[in-house]
N, C-alpha and C positions, 0 to 999 in steps of 0.2 A: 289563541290563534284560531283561524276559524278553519272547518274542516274544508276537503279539497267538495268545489262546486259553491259555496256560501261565498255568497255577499259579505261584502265587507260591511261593516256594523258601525253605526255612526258613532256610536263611544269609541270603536278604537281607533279611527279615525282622527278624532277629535283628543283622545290620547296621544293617540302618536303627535300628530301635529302641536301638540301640549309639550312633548317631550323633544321636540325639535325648535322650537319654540315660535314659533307659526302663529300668526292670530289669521283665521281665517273668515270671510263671509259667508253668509250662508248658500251664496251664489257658488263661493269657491268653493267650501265644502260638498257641493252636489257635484261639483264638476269633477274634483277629486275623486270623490267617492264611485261616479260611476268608472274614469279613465283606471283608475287602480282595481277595481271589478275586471275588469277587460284584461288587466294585467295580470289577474288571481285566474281569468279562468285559461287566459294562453299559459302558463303556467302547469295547470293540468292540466291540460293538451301534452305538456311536453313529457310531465312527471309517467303519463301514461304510453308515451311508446315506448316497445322492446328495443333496450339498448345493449340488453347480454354480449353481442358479438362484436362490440363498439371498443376497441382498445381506450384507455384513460387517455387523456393529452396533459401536459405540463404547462405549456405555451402554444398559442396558436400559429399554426403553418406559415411560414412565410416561403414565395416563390421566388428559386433563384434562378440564377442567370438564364436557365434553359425554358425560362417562365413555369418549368416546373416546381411543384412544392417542394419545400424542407421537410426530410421526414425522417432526420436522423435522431439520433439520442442526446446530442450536440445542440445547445441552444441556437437561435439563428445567428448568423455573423451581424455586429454592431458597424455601426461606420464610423471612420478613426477619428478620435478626438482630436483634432486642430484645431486652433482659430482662425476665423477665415471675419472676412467683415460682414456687417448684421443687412438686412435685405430691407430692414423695417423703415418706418418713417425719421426714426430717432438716428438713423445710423449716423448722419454728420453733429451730432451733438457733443461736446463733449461731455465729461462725466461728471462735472460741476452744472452745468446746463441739466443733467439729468436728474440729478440731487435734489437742484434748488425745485425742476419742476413735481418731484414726490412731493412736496409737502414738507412736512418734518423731517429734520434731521441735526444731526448731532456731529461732529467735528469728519463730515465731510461723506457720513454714511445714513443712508433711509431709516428714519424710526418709528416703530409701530407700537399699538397701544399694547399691555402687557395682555393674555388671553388665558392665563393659567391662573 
């Protein structure tokens, strides 16, 4: 790993995107290379302010009804599972029309290729 302020280093770049399995140009690789530089150095920008006085968070503040934040020990409130109808373009389809438009499928449900 490289230390805080270096450049990222075209091997590990070129590794990493090896291990992601990426084939990249050498167009893409500079482009990368500098955008994730820039990402390494805001990075230490960050790793270097004092945050001693900064209590941990769990989850991020969500503001309620008074547009004030959440700032209890209570997770935020969820909003209540019903079903309600979909906003999307699909919504008058039915769910044989949705099937047949996935592609594959098997007695009546979407099938994908195995990944394990």
């Amino acid at each position: 790993m490289n230390a805080p302020g270096a450049a990222l280093g075209e091997d590990e770049l070129l590794t990493t995107a090896e291990m992601a399995r990426l084939a990249l140009s050498e167009e893409e690789s500079a482009g990368l290379r500098d955008a994730i530089g820039q990402m390494l150095s805001y990075f230490d920008q960050m790793n270097a302010m004092d945050v001693s006085g900064v209590a941990p968070t769990t989850h991020a503040p969500v503001a309620d009804g008074n547009g004030e934040g959440h700032s209890g020990t209570a997770p935020p409130p969820l909003r209540s599972d019903t079903a309600r109808p979909s906003a999307s373009r699909w919504a008058r389809a039915t769910e044989q029309e949705l099937v047949a438009r996935a592609g594959d499928s098997e007695d009546g449900f979407v099938t994908t290729p195995n990944v394990l």
